[in-house]
N, C-alpha and C positions, 0 to 999 in steps of 0.2 A: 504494500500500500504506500500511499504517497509519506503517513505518518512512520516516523525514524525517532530513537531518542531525546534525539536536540528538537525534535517538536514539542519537546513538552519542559523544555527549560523556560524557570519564569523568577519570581521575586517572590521572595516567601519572606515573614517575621517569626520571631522567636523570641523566647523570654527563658535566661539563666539565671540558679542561684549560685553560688559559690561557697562550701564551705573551707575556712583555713585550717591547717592542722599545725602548718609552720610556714616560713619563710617561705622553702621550696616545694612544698606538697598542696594539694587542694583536693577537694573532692564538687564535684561540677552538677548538678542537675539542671535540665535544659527540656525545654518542652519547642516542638516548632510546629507549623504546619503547612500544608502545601495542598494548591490543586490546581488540575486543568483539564481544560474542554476542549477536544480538539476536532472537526470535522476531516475525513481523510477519505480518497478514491481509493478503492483497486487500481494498479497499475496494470495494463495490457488486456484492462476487459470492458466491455460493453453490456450491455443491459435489453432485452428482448422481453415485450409484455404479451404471452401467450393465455388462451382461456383456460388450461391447465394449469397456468403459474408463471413466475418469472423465470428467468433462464439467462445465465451470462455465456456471451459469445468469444471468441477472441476479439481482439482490437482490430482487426484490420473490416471487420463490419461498421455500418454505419449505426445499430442500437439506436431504441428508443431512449434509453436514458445511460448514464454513465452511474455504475453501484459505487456508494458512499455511505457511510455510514461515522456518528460521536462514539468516543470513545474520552470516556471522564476517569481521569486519575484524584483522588482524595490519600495524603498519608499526612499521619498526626503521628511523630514518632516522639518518646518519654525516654529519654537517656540520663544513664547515670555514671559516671566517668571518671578516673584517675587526672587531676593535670600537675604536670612536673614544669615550675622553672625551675631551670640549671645551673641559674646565675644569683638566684633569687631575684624580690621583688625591688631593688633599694639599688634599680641603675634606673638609666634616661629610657634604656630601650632593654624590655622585657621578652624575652622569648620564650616559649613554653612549648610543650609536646604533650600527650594525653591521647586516652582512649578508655572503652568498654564497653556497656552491655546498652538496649535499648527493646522498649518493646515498643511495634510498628503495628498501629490502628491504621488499616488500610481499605480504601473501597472501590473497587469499579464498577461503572456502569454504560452500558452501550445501547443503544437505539441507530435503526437506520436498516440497510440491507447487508444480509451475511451470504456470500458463497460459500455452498458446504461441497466441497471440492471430495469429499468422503463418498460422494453419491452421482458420479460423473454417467450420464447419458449420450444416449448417438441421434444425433441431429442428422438427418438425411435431404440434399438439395441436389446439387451437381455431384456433391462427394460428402463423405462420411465426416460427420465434424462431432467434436467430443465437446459439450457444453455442462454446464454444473446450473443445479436447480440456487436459485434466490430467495431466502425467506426476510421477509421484512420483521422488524422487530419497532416497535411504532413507538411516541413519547412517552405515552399511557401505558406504556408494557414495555418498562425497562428491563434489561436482560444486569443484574444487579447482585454481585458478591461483597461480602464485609467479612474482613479475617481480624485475627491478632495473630501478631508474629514477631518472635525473639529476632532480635540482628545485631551487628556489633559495630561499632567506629573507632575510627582513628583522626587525631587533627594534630594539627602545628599553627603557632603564630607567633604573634607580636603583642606586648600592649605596650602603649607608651600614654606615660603618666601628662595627664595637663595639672593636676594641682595635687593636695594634698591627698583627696578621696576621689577624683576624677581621673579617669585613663578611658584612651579608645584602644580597641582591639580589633585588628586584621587576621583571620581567621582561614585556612583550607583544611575543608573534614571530608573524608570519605566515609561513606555509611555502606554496611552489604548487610545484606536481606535477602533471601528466597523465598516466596512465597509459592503455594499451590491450590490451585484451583479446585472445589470440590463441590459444585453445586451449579449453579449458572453458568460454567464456562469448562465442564467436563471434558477431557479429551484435549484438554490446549497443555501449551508447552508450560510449566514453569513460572508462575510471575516474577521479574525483576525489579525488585524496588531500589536495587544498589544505585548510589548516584553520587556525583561530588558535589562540593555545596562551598561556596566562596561567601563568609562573613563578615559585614562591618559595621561593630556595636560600640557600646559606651557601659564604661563600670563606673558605679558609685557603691565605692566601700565603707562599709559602716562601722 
């Protein structure tokens, strides 16, 4: 389909606490959340409206319609996490490392048309063409999964201090997650919730 990874990179917020234990230790909880709507074609198909049903052709027909179909990411991940500065806190420029554990409230939802390529038929005209039945899946009858799932992170940064309780912090974390489909979306591969995530916040220590 036309939808790839980087289609669903966007701007998300987030809120951390911090506990200190010393200088160079912390212990970090963080709550974020994220989502996105994305509408996306089949690549290399066409769309044929028959009184039996729909029917995708190859691309090189001219099709009634072109098959598209939303596909909606939702992840609310709850992390709880090691952070080490190395230097400690008590330079101009702070750097830190960290990771750990997170549980991933995650939901998708899709609407629009599905080729089930699992169920291919023979189309007969000048010559034998192999096409796949079309089900539509409409707004009012979202095709709709909600998991929880264990996953872990890792991050690096920076904070640099502007006053006495004030610092901003530049952030890269990677998160992995596997998730599995077991209801609405039987038979699919693996959901991937792994992703990087580039942050730029502000601490006030208390």
């Amino acid at each position: 389909m036309t939808l790839t990874p980087s289609t669903y990179q966007t701007t998300n917020f987030g809120f951390s606490y911090e506990y200190f234990f010393s200088n160079h230790l912390s212990l970090v909880l963080n709550v974020d959340s994220y989502t996105k709507n994305k509408l996306g074609q089949y690549l290399d198909y066409v769309g044929y409206v028959f009184d039996d049903g729909d029917f995708a052709f190859p691309a090189e027909f001219d099709g009634d319609f072109y098959p598209s179909h939303t596909f909606s990411v939702t992840i609310t991940p709850f992390q709880l996490s090691v952070k080490i500065a190395p230097l400690g806190r008590r330079m101009k420029v702070i750097p830190y490392i960290g990771g750990g554990v997170g549980v991933y409230l995650w939901s998708v939802r899709l609407f629009g048309d599905i080729i089930d390529f699992s169920d291919e038929r023979f189309f007969y005209e000048d010559e034998e063409i192999i096409v796949d039945p079309i089900y539509p899946i409409y707004s009012d009858d979202w095709r709709e999964e909600n998991k929880l799932k264990v996953g872990f992170q890792g991050f690096a940064g920076i904070m640099i201090p502007l006053a006495n309780r004030i610092s901003i912090e530049v952030e890269f974390k990677y998160n992995h997650c596997m998730a599995d489909f077991q209801e609405a979306f039987i038979g699919f591969d693996r959901f991937d919730l792994s992703g990087y995530q580039i942050s730029l916040g502000m601490n006030y220590w208390f």
